[in-house]
C-alpha positions as semicolon CSV with decimal commas, in nm:
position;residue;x (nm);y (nm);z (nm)
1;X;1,684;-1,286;1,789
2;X;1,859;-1,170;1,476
3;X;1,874;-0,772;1,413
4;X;1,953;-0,563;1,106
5;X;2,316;-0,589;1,257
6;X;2,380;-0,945;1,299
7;X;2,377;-1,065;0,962
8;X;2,723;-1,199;0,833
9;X;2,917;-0,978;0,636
10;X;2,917;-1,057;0,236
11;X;3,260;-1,240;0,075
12;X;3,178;-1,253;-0,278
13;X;2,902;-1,016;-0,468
14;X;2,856;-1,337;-0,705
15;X;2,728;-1,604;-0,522
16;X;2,647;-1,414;-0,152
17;X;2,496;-1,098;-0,195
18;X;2,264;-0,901;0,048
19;X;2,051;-0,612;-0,059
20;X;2,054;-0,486;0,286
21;X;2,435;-0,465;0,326
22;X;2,526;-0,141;0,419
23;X;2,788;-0,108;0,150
24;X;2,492;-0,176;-0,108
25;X;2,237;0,026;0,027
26;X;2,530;0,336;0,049
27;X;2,654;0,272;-0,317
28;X;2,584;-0,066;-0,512
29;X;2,761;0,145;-0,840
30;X;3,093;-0,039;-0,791
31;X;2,913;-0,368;-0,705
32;X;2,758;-0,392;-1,020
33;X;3,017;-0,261;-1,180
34;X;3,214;-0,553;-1,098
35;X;2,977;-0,816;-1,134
36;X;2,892;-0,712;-1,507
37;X;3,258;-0,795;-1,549
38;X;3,257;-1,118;-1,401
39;X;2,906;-1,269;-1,344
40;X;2,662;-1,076;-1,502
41;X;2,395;-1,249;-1,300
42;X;2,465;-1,297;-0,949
43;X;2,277;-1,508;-0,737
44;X;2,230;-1,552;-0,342
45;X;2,064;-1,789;-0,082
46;X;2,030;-1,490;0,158
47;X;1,633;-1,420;0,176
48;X;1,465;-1,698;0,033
49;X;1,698;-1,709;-0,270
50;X;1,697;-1,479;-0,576
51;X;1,916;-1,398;-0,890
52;X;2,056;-1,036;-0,961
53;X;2,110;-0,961;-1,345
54;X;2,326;-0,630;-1,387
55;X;2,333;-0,588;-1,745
56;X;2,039;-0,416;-1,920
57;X;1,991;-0,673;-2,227
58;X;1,934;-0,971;-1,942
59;X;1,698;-0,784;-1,761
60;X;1,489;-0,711;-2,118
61;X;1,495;-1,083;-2,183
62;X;1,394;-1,173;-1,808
63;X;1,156;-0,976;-1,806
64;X;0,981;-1,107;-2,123
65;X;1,018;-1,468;-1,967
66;X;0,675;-1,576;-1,922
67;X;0,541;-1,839;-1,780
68;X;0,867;-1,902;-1,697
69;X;0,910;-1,644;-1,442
70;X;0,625;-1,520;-1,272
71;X;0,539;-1,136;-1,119
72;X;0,349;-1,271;-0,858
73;X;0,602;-1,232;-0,587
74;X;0,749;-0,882;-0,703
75;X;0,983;-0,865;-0,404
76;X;1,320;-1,023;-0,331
77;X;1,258;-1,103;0,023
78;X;0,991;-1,376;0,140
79;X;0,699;-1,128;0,261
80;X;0,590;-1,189;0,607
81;X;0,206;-1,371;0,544
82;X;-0,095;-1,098;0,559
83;X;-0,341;-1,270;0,856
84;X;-0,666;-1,142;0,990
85;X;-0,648;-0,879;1,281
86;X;-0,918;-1,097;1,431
87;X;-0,869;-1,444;1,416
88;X;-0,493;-1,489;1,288
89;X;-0,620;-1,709;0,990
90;X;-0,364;-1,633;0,705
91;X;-0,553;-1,469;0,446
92;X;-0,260;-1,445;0,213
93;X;0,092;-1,567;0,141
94;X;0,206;-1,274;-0,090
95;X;0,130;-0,906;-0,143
96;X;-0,144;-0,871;-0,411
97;X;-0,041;-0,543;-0,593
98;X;-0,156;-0,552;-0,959
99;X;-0,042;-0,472;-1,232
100;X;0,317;-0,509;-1,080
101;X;0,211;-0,862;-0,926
102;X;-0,006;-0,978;-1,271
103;X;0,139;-1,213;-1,481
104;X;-0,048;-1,205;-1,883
105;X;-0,322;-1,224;-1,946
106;X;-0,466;-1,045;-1,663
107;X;-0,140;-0,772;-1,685
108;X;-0,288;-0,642;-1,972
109;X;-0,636;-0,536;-1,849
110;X;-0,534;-0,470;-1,532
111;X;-0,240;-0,246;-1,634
112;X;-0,500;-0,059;-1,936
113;X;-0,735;0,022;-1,567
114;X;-0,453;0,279;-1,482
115;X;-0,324;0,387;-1,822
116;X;-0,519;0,713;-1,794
117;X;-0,404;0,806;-1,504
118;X;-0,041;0,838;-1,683
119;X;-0,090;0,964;-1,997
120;X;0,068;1,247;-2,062
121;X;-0,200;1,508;-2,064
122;X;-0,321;1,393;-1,654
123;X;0,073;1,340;-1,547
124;X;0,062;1,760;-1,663
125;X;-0,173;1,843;-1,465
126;X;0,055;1,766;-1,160
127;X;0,350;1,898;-1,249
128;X;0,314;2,249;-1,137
129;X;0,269;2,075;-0,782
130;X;0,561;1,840;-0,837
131;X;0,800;2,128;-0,919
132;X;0,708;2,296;-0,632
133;X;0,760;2,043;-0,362
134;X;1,071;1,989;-0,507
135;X;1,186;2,361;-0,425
136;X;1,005;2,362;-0,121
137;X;1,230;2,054;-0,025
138;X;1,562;2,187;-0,178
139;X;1,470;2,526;0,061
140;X;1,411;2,337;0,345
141;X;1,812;2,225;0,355
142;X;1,952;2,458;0,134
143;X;2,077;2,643;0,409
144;X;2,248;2,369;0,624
145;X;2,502;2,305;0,418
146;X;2,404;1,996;0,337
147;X;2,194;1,707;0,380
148;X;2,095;1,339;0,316
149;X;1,968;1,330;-0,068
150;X;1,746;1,035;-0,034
151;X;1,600;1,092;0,320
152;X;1,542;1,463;0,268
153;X;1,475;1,489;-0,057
154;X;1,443;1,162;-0,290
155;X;1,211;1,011;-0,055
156;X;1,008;1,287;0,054
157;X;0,852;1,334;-0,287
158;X;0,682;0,942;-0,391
159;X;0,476;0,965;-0,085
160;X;0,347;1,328;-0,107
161;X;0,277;1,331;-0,483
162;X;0,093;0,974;-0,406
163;X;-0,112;1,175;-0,172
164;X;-0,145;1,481;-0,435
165;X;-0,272;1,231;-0,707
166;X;-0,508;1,066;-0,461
167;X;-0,668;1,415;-0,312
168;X;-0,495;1,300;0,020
169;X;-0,348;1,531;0,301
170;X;0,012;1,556;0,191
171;X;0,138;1,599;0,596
172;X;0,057;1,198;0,617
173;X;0,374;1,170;0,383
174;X;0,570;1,037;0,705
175;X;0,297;0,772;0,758
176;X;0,298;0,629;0,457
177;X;0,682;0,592;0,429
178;X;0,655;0,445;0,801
179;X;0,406;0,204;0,658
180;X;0,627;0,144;0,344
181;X;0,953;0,036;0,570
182;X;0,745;-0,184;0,836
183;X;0,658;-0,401;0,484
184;X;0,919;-0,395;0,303
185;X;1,213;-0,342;0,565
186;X;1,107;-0,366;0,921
187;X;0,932;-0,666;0,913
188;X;1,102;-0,817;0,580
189;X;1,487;-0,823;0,706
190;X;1,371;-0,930;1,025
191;X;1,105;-1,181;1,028
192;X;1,187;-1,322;1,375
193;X;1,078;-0,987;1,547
194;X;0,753;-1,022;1,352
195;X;0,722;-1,316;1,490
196;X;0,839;-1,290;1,857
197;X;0,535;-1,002;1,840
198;X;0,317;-1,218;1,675
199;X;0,369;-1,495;1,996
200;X;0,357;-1,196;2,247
201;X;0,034;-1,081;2,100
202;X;-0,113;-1,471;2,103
203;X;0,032;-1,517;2,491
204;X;-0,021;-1,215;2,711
205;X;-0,267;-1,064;2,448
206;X;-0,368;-0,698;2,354
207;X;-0,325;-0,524;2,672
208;X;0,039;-0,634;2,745
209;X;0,138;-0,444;2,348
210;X;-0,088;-0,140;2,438
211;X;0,115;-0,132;2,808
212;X;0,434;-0,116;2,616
213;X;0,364;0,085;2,326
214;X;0,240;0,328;2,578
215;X;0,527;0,275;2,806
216;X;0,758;0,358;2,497
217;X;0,509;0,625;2,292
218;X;0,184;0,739;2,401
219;X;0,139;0,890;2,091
220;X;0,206;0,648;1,932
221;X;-0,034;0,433;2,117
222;X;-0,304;0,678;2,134
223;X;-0,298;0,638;1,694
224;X;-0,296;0,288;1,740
225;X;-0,618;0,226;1,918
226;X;-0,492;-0,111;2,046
227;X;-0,498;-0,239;1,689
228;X;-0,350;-0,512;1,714
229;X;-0,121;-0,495;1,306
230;X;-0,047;-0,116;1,420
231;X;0,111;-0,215;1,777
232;X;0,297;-0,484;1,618
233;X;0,399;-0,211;1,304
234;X;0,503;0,078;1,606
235;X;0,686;-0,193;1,871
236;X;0,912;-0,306;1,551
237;X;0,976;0,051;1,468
238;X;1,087;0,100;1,785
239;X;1,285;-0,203;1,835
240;X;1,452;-0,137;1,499
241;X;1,515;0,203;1,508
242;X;1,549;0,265;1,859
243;X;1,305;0,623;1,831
244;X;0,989;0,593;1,942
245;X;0,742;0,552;1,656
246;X;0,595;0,878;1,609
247;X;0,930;1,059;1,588
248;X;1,067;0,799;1,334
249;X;0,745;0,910;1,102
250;X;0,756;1,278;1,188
251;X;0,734;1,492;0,919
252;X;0,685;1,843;0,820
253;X;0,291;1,967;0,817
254;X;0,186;2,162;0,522
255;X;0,121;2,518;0,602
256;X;-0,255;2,473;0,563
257;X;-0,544;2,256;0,753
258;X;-0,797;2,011;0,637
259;X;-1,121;1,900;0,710
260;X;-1,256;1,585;0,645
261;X;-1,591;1,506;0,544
262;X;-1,794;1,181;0,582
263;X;-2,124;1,200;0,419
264;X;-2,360;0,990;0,623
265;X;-2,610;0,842;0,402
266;X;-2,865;0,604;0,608
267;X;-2,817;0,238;0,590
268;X;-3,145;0,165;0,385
269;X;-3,060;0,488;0,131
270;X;-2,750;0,335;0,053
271;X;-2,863;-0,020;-0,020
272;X;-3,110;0,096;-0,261
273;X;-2,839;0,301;-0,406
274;X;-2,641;-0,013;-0,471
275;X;-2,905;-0,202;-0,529
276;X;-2,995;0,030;-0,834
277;X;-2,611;0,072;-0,946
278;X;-2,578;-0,294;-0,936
279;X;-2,894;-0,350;-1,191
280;X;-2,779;-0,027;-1,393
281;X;-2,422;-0,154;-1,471
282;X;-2,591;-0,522;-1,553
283;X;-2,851;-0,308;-1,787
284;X;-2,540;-0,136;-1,949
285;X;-2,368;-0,463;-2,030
286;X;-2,202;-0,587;-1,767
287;X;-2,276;-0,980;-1,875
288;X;-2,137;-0,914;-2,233
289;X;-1,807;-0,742;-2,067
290;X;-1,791;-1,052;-1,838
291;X;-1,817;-1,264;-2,149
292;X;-1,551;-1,101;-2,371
293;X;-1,294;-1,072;-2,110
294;X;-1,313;-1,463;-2,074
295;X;-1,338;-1,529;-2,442
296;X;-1,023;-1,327;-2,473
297;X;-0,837;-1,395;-2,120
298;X;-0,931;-1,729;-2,072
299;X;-0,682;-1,777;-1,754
300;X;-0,771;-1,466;-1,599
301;X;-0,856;-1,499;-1,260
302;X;-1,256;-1,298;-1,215
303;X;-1,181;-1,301;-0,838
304;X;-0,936;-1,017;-0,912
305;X;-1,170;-0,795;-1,107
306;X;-1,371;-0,726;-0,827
307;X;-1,747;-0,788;-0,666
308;X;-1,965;-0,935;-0,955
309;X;-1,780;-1,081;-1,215
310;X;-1,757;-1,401;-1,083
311;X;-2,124;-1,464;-1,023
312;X;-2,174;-1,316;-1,377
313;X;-1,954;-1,599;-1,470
314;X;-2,140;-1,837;-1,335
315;X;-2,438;-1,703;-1,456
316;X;-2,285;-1,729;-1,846
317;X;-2,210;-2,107;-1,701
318;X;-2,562;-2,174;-1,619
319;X;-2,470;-2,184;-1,261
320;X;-2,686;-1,885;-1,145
321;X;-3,011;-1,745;-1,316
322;X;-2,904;-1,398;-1,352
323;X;-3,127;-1,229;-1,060
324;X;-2,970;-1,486;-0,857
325;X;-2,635;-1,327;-0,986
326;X;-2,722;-1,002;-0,941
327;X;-2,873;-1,059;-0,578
328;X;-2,533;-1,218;-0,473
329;X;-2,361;-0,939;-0,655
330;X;-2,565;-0,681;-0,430
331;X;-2,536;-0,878;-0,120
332;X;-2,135;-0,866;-0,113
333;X;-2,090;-0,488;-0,226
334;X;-2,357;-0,391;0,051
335;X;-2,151;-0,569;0,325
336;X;-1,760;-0,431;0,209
337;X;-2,003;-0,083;0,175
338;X;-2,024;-0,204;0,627
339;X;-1,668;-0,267;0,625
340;X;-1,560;0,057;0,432
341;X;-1,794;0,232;0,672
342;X;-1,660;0,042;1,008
343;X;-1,305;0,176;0,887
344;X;-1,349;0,515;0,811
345;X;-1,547;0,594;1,140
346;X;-1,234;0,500;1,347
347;X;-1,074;0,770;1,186
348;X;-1,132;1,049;1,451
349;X;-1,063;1,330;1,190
350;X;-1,381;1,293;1,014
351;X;-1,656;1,472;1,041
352;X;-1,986;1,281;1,001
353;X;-2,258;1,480;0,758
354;X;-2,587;1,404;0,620
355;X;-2,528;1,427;0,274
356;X;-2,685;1,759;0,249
357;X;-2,508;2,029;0,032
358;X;-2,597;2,348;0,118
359;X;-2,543;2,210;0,515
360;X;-2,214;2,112;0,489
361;X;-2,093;2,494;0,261
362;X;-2,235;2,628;0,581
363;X;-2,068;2,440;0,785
364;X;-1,723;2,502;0,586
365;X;-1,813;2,889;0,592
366;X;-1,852;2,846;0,974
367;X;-1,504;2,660;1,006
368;X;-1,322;2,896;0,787
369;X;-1,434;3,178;0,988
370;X;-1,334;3,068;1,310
371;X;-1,013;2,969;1,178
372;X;-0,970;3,330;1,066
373;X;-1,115;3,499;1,392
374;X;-0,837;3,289;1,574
């Protein structure tokens, strides 16, 4: 099986180079430096093959390069296929992130979705936050004497800021970036361990991972509920890093507790809620939205907008009469409303409450006190 360290070592930056060579990842400075002297654009059959441009007025004109070259596959190395938990089927050969992945014309809308999120008046709003995580880091190893800048500072603040902007507990940080390096490291530089799991999983089954992973970190274990993607995500953790999982993700809590809150709405409440927002956004206009996004994005791809606009296309095709449109439409948000609902009770922090106001401030008066008494 072929580890992070048994990859040959590089001879010429030109035509061989790795982006997970340790003299890269420490300081690629000098490597470019020396390519934009004598091949501006490198290229390498490591990883499925790619082409490194150094210089700033090749990457402008690469990136403007289109049809010609695509942002579908946004990462240098060949990601490792997304397949159902359940059944194995391969649901997908690449990671679907848009805008980054969207190639024009469906960059544009999707990229205008998220512009308010970054204008400059809602990026404000976080910086107070943002300033102080960075001196909360900086105090953290100020008086060590030093420290690593991108493990203990650089990349402590993407993943906490994330969870800032997203109303998310900000002591998950170490999750995420565990999450983060099993895609884009663990399981990208070394696809045959992936796969040697993947076989393990398919020939002695569930049990034999959750006997390991236990073996190795109960912890660990006990968070992965014998899901079968989060075994797989902890074992290569371990077999990469040699720390068991929940150490390698460890990171500092924030000096404060959470609770989290699942409003339980009855089954039948909530379809007729959907059922009614459904028929409100189709009374609002939906059909004529459906119609000018194809009249002005005729190669965008409906699938990607979401539940709805393709049956409103083929309602504007005379495919589908529109109730028949808007009963499909219905149908599909009620069952990912099952599948949203499935995942969030498996989280063991929630706590389940009828959607009743004035019960749940009670409740949170009642919590906050006993905190306080103990």
């Amino acid at each position: 099986m072929t580890g992070l360290g048994a990859r040959r070592p590089v001879e010429d930056w030109a035509t061989d180079y790795d982006i997970f060579d340790p003299a890269y990842c420490a300081d690629p400075g000098p490597i470019w430096s020396d390519l934009r002297q004598r091949c501006p654009i490198a290229h390498t059959e490591r990883w499925g093959g790619s082409w490194l441009p150094t210089r700033y007025d090749d990457v402008a004109a690469l990136a403007r390069m289109v049809p010609a070259l695509s942002n579908q596959l946004p990462i240098v190395v060949p990601p490792v296929p997304f397949t159902d938990p359940e059944t194995g089927e391969v649901l997908r050969t690449r990671p679907h992130i848009p805008p980054i992945s969207s190639d024009p014309p469906f960059h544009g809308p999707a990229r205008r979705l998220i512009l308010p999120a970054f204008a400059p008046p809602a990026v404000g709003r976080h910086e107070p936050y943002t300033r102080e995580l960075a001196h909360r880091l900086i105090d953290g190893f100020a008086g060590k004497g030093g420290c690593d800048g991108a493990v203990d500072y650089a990349q402590q603040i993407p993943p906490r800021v994330i969870a800032h902007l997203l109303g998310v507990d900000e002591g998950r940080a170490g999750e995420f970036v565990g999450w983060v390096r099993g895609i884009l490291e663990f399981g990208a530089t070394n696809p045959e361990l992936r796969v040697a799991l993947e076989q393990r999983l398919e020939l002695d089954g569930v049990e034999a991972l959750d006997a390991e992973l236990r073996r190795i970190d109960p912890a660990a274990a006990e968070r992965a509920q014998r899901n079968p993607r989060r075994m797989i995500r902890a074992l290569e953790i371990h077999a990469v890093t040699g720390r068991p999982p929940s150490v390698a993700r460890e990171s500092d809590p924030p000096p404060w507790s959470t609770t989290i809150i699942g409003l339980d709405v009855p089954l039948a409440e909530l379809d007729q809620r959907i059922g009614a927002r459904v028929a409100q956004m189709i009374d609002a206009g939906w059909v004529d939205e459906v119609a000018r996004i194809r009249r002005e994005f005729p190669a965008a791809d409906l699938q990607r907008l979401g539940h709805g606009y393709p049956e409103l296309a083929a309602h504007l095709d005379g495919r589908l009469s529109l109730s028949e449109a808007r009963d499909s439409t219905t149908r599909q948000v009620r069952q990912y409303a099952r599948r949203q609902l499935t995942w969030f009770r498996a989280d063991r922090r929630v706590q389940w409450l009828p959607a009743d106001l004035d019960m749940i401030i009670e409740r949170l008066r009642v919590g906050i006190m006993t905190a306080e008494a103990s």
